[in-house]
C-alpha positions as CSV (number, residue, x, y, z in Angstrom):
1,X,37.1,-16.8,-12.4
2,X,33.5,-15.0,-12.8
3,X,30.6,-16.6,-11.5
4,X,27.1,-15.9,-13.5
5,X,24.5,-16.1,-11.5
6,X,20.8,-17.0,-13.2
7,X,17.4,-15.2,-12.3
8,X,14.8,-18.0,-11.5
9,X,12.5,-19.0,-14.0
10,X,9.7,-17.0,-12.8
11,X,11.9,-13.6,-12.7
12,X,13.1,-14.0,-16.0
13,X,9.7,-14.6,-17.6
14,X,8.4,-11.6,-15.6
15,X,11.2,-9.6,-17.2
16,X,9.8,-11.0,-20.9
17,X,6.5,-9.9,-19.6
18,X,7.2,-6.8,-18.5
19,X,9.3,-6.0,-21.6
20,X,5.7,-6.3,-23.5
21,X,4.4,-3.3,-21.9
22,X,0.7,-4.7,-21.7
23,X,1.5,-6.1,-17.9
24,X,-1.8,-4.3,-16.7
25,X,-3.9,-6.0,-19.2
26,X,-2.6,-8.8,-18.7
27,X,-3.3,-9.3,-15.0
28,X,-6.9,-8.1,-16.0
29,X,-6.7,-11.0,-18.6
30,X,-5.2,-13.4,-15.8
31,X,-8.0,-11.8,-13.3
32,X,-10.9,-12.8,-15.6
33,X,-10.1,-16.9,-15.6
34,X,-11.5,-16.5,-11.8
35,X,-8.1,-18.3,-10.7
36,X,-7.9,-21.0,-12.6
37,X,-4.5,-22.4,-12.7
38,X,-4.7,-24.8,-15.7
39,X,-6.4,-22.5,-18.6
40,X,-6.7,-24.0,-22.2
41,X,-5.2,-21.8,-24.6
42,X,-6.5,-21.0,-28.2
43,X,-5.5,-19.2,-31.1
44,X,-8.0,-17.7,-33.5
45,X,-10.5,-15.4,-33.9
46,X,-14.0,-14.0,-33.2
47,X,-15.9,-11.3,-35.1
48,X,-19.1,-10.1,-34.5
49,X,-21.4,-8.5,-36.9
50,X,-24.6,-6.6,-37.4
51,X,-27.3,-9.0,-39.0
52,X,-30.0,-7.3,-40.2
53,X,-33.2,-10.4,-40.2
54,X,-35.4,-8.7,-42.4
55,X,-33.0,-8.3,-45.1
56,X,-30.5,-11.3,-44.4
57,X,-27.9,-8.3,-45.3
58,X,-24.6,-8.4,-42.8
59,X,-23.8,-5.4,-41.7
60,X,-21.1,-4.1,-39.9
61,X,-18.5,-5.2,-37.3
62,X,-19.5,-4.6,-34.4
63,X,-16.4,-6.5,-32.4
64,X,-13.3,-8.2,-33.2
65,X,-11.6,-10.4,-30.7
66,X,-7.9,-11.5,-32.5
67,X,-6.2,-14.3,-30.4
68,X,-3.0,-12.6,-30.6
69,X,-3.3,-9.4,-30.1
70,X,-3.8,-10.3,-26.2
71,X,-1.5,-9.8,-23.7
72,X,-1.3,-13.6,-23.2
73,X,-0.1,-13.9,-26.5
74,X,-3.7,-16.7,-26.6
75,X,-6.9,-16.3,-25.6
76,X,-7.7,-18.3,-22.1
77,X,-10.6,-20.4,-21.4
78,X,-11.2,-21.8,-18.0
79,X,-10.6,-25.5,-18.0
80,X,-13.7,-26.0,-15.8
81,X,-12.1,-29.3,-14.3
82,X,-14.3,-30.7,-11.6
83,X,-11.4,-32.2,-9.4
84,X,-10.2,-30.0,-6.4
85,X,-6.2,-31.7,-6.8
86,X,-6.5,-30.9,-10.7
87,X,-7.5,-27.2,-10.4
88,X,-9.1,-25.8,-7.3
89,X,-11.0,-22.4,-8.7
90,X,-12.8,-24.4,-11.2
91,X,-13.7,-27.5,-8.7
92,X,-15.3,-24.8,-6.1
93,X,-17.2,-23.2,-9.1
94,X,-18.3,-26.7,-9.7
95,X,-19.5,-27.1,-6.0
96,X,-21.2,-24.2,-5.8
97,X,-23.0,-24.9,-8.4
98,X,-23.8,-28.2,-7.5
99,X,-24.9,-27.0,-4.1
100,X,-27.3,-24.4,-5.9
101,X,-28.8,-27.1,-7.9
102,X,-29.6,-29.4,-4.8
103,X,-30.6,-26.0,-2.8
104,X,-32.9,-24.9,-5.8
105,X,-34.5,-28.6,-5.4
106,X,-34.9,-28.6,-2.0
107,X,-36.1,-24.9,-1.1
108,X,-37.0,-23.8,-4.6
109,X,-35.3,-20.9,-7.0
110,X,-33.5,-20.8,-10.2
111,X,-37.0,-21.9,-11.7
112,X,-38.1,-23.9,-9.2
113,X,-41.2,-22.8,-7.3
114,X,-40.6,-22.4,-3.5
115,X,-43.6,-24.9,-2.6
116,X,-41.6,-27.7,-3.4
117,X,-40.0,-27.5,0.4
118,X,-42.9,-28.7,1.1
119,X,-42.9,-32.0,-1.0
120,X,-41.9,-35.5,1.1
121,X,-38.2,-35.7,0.4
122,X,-35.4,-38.1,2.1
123,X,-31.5,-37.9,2.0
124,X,-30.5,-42.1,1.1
125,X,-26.7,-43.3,1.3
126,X,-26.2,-46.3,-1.0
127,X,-23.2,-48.1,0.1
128,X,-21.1,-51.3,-2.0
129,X,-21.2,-54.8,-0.4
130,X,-18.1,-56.3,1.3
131,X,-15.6,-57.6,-0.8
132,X,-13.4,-58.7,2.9
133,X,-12.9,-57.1,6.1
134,X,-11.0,-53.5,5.9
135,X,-9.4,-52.0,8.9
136,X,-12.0,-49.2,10.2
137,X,-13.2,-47.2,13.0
138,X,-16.4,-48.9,14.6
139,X,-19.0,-46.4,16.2
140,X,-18.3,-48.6,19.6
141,X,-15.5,-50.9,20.1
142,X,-12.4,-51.5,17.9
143,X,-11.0,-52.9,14.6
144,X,-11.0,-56.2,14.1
145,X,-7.4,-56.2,14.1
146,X,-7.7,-55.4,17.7
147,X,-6.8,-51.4,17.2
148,X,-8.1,-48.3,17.8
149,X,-7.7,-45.9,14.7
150,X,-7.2,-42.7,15.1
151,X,-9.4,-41.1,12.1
152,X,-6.2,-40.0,10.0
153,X,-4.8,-43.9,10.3
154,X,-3.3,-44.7,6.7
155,X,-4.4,-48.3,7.0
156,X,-8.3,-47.3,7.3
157,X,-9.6,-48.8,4.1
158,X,-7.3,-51.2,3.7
159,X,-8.1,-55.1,3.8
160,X,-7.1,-56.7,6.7
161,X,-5.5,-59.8,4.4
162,X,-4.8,-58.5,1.3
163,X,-4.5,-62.0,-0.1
164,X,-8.1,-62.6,0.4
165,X,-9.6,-59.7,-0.6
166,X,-11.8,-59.6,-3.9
167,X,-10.4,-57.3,-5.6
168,X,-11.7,-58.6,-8.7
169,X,-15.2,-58.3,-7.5
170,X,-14.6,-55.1,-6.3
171,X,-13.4,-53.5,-9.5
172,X,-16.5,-55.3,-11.0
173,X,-18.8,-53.9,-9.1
174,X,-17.5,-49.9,-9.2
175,X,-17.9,-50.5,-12.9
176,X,-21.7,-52.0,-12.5
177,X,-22.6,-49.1,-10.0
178,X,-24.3,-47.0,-12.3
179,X,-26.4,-49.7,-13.8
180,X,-27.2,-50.8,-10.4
181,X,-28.6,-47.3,-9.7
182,X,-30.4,-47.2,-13.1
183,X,-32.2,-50.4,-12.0
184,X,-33.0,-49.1,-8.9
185,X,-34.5,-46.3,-10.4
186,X,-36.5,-48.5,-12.5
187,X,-37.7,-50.2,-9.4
188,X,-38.6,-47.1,-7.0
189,X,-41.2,-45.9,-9.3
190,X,-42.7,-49.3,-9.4
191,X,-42.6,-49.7,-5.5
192,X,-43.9,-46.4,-5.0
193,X,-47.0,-47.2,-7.9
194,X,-47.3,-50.7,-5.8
195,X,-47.9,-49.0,-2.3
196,X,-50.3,-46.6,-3.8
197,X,-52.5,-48.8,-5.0
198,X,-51.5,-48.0,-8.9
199,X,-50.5,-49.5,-12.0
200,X,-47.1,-48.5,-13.8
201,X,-49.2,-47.2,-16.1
202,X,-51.4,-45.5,-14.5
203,X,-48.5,-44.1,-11.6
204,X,-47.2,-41.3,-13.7
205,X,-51.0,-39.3,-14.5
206,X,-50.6,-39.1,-10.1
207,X,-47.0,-38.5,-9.4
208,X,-43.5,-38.7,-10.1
209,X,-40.8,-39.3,-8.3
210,X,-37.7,-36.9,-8.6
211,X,-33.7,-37.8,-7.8
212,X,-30.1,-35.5,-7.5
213,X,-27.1,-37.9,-6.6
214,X,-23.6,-37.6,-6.3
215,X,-20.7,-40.4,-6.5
216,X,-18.4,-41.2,-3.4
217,X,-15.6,-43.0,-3.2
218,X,-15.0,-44.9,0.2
219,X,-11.7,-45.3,1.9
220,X,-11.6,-48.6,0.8
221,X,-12.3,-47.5,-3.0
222,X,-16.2,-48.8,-3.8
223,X,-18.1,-46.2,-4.8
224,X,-21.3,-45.4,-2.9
225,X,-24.4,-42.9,-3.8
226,X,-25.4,-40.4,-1.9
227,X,-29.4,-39.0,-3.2
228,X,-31.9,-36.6,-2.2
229,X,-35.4,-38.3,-4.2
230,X,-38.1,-36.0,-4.2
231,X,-42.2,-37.5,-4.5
232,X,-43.7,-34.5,-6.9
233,X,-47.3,-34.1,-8.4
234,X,-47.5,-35.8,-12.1
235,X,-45.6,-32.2,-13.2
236,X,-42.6,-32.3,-11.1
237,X,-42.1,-29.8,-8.8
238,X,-44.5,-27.3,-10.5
239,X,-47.4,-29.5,-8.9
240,X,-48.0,-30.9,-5.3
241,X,-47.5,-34.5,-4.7
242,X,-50.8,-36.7,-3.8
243,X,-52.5,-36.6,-0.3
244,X,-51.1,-40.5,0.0
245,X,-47.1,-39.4,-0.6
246,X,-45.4,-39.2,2.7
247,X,-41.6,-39.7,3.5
248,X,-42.5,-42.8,4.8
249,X,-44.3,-44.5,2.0
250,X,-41.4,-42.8,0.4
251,X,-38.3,-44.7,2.7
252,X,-40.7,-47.7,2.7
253,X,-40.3,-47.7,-1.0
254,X,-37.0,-47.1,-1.0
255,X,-35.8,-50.1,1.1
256,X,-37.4,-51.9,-1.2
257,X,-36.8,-51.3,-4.7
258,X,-33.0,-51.1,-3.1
259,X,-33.3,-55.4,-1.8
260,X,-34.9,-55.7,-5.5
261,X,-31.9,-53.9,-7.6
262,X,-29.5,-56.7,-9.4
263,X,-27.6,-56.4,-12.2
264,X,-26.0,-59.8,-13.9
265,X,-22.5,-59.7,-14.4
266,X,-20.1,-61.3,-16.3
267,X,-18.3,-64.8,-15.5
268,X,-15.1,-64.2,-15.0
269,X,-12.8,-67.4,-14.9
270,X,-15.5,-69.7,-14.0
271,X,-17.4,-67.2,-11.6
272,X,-20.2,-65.7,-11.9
273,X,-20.8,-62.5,-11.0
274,X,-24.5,-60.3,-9.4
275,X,-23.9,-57.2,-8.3
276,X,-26.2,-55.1,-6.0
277,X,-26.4,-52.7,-3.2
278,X,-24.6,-53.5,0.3
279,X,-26.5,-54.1,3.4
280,X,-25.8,-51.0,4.6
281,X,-28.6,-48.3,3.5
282,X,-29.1,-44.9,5.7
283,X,-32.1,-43.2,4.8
284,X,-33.2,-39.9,6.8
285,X,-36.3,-37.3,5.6
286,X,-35.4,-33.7,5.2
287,X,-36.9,-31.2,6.8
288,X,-36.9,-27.4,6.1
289,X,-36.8,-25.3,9.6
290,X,-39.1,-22.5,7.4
291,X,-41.9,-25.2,7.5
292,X,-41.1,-27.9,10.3
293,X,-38.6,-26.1,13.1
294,X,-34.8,-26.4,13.5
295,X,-33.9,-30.3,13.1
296,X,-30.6,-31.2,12.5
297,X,-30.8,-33.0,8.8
298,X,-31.7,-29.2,6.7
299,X,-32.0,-28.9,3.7
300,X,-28.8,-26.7,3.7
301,X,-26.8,-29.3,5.2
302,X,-27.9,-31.8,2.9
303,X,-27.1,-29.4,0.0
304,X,-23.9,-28.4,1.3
305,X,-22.9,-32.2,1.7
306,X,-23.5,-33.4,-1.7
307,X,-21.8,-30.4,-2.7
308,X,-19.1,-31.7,-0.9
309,X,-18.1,-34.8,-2.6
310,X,-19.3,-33.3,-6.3
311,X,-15.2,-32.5,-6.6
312,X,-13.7,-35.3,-5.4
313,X,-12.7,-38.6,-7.3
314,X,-11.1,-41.6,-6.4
315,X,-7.9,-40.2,-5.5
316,X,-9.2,-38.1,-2.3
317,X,-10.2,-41.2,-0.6
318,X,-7.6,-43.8,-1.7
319,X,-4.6,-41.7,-2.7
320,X,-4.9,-43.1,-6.6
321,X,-4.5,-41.3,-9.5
322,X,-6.8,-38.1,-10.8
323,X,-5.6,-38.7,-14.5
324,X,-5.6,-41.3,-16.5
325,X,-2.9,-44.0,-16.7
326,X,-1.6,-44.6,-20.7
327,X,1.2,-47.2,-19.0
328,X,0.5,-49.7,-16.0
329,X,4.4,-49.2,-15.5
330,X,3.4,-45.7,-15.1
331,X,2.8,-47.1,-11.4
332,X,6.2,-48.0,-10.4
333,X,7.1,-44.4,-10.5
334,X,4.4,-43.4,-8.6
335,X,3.7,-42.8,-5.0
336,X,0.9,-44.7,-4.1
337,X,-0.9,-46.4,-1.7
338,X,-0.4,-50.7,-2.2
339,X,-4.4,-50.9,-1.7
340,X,-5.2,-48.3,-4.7
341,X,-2.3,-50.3,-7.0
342,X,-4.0,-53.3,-6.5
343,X,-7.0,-52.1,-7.4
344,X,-5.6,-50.6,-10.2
345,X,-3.4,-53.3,-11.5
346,X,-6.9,-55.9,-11.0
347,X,-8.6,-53.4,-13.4
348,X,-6.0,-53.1,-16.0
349,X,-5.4,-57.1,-15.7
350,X,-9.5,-57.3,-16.2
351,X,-9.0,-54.7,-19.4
352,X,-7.3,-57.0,-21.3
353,X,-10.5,-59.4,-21.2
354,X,-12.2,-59.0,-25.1
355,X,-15.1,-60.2,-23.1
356,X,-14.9,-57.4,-20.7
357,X,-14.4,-54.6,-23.1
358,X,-17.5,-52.6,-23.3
359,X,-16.4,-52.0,-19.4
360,X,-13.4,-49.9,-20.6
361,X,-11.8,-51.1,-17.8
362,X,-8.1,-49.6,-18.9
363,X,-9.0,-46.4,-19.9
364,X,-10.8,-46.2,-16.4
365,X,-8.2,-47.6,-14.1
366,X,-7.2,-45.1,-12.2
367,X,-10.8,-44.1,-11.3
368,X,-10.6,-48.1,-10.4
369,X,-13.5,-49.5,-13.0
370,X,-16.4,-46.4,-12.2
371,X,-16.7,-44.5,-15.5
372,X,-20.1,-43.2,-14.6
373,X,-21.1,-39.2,-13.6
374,X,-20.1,-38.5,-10.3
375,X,-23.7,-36.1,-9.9
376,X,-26.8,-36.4,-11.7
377,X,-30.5,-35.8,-11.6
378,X,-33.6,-36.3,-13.5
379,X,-34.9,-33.7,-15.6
380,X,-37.7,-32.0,-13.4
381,X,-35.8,-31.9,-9.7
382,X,-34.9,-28.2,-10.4
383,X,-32.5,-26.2,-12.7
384,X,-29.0,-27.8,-14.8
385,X,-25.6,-27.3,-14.3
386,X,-25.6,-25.8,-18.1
387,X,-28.7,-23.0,-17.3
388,X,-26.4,-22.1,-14.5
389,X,-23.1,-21.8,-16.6
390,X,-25.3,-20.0,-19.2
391,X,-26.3,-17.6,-16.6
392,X,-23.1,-16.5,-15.4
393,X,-21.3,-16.6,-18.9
394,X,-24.4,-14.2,-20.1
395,X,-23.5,-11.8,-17.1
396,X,-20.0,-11.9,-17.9
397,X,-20.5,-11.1,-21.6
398,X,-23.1,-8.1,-20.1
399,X,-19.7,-6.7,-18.2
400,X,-17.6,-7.2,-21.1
401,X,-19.7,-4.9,-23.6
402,X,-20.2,-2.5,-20.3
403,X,-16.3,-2.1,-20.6
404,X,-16.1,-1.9,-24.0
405,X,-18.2,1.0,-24.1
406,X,-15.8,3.2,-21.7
407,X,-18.9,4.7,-21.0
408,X,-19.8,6.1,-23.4
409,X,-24.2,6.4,-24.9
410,X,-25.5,3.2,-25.4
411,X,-26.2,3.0,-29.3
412,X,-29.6,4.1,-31.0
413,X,-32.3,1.7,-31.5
414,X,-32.2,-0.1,-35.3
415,X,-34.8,0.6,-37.4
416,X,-35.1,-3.0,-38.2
417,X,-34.9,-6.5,-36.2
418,X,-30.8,-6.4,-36.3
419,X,-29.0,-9.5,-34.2
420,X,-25.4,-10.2,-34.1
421,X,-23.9,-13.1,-36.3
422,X,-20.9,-14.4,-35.2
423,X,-18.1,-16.0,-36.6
424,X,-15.2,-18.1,-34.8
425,X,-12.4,-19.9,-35.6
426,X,-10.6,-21.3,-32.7
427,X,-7.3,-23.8,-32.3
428,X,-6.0,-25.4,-29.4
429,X,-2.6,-23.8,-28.6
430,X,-1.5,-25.5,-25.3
431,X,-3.0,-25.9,-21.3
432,X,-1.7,-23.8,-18.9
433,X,0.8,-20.7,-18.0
434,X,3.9,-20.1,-17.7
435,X,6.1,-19.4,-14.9
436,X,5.6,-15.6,-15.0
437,X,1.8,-15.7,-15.1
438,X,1.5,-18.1,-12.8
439,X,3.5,-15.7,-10.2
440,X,0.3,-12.4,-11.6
441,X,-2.5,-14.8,-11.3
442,X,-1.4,-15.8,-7.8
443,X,0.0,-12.4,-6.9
444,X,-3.6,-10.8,-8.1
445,X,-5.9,-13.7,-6.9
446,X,-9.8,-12.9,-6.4
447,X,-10.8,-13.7,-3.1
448,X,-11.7,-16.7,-3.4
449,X,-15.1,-16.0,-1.0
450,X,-16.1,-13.3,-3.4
451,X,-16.9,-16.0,-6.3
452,X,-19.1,-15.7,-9.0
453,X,-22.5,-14.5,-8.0
């Protein structure tokens, strides 16, 4: 009797690999996605020529990049994910930038001048209203079910009678958040005008008021809003704000426009629906220890917090899904928390609805009705997530033609303007790697601290 015995998968595709005889280049190839684990793959083709702008004429090629001729058989592209459980490298590229961006808007940099530390700014937590009473961990006695949770409990979140919980009004209301913050918005600039003695009209030739926010998810699944907001001169954070802008005319005006922010909702067998901001609003100014001493809300921390959450979706805090559902009977075969499958099933249920449809509720299900941005900011609080992407793709393309010249002379000057035309044609090929390159990319991992700087 023989017995054959089968190398695992990863062996035998190393084997392939190896038989290729471009193993090198291709952990430089697997090197350069910066460890990301689900890479989109593309066929195709990029040339790059020599465009002379005074004569229009095309000159030569100056690169050719041919899809497969690389030792991944496909170029790879990074699949930038935000979500830490769908591909860590990219979702802590994603939080650092997101912490630059609130650091750059806080302490200046990246654009931003370095005065604007010392504009009034306040960190605000916008929480969801109650929906029923959830099993939690009270700053001083116990639950109400008479317990004392530890803080890894799996029932924290969960209603205390299911039965009576809205879960219809809470899937509402994740999917009326972000108007709820656009009103607010709306409302803040108009408190602020109010307590400064100015018109609407006139509030934006004296100041302007500046935001960064990021989406939470809560343990029960109701999304809440975490903001820094910013009072700038009537040029943003180039100019100083007016002698009358403090952080407390500043909360004051917060807590305000925050009582004042509804948003009608639909009736939904027979019920009408408002939706607004819970009770529950934590607002705290900022300091910076360069200008006011140590405290212990920096602008660091505050940056480093928002940063935080900035990868994390609805399946961190509740244990639902991080990808869409195409099936509700997806579910059954899924491990899942009973609170998160309610929620679910209430928003798929509340899909069907022709009345409900601009809500998308189906398609956003397993993100349990929020379909908004999980961060985003008005257009003077400091630099964009795209300026910063652009920055580091420009240095990357700088170490690319550094390694394409081996070294050698950098060319002579042109005796005309001369740029570089482009042309691409790319397909979509597949996600992902296979067994073997998985096994290189972990094997020959960055460290992870070393990052992109």
């Amino acid at each position: 009797m023989t017995t054959t015995v089968t190398a695992p998968a990863p062996v035998n595709d190393l084997a392939r690999l190896a038989r290729t005889g471009a193993m090198t280049e291709l952990v430089q190839q697997l090197r350069g996605l910066g460890g990301c684990t689900t890479p989109i793959r593309l066929d195709g083709h990029r040339t790059e020529h020599a465009l002379d702008t005074t004569t229009g004429e095309i000159g030569p090629v100056l690169h050719h990049l041919d899809a497969s001729t690389m030792p991944a058989g496909n170029l790879l592209v990074r699949c930038n994910n935000r979500r830490a459980t769908r591909c860590p490298a990219c979702a802590e590229t994603y939080r650092r930038d997101t912490y630059q961006l609130i650091t750059a808007g806080l302490r200046g940099g990246k654009g931003t001048p370095e005065r604007v530390a010392t504009h009034p700014r306040v960190f605000a937590t916008f929480t969801a209203p109650s929906f029923g009473p959830v099993h939690n961990r009270p700053t001083r006695g116990r639950c109400r079910c008479g317990t004392q949770h530890p803080e890894d409990a799996p029932e924290l979140g969960t209603p205390l009678d299911p039965d009576t919980y809205d879960y219809q009004a809470a899937v509402l209301w994740n999917a009326h958040a972000s108007k709820i913050w656009a009103r607010f918005s709306i409302y803040l600039r108009r408190e602020v005008a109010k307590r400064a003695g100015l018109t609407q009209r006139d509030f934006k030739e004296h100041a302007r008021v500046s935001f960064a926010k990021v989406a939470e998810y809560q343990r029960r699944g109701a999304i809440h809003f975490h903001a820094v907001v910013r009072l700038d001169g009537p040029a943003g954070s180039d100019g100083p704000p007016p002698p009358w802008g403090t952080p407390e005319l500043l909360i004051d005006a917060i807590r305000a426009a925050t009582k004042a922010a509804e948003v009608p909702g639909p009736i939904v067998d027979g019920r009408a629906h408002t939706f607004a901001f819970g009770r529950q609003l934590d607002i705290r100014t900022i300091r910076s220890a360069d200008f006011d001493g140590p405290t212990e809300l920096s602008d660091k921390a505050v940056a480093a917090y928002i940063a935080k959450y900035a990868t994390k979706g609805a399946e961190t805090a509740t244990g639902t899904l991080d990808r869409p559902l195409r099936f509700l009977a997806e579910l059954a075969r899924m491990n899942i928390p009973e609170h998160a499958q309610r929620l679910i099933r209430t928003a798929w249920t509340l899909g069907a609805r022709k009345d409900l449809a601009e809500l998308r509720l189906r398609a956003w299900a397993h993100m349990l009705g929020f379909r908004g941005h999980f961060s985003t900011k008005t257009r003077r609080y400091s630099t964009t997530l795209g300026a910063l992407r652009a920055a580091r793709a420009e240095w990357r393309r700088l170490q690319a033609a550094i390694a394409r010249q081996n070294g050698t002379p950098a060319p002579a000057e042109p005796d005309h303007d001369e740029t570089t035309l482009v042309l691409a044609h790319w397909t979509y090929a597949g996600t992902g790697l296979s067994r073997g390159e998985e096994w290189l990319a972990a094997a020959f991992a960055t460290d992870p601290q070393e990052g992109d700087q």
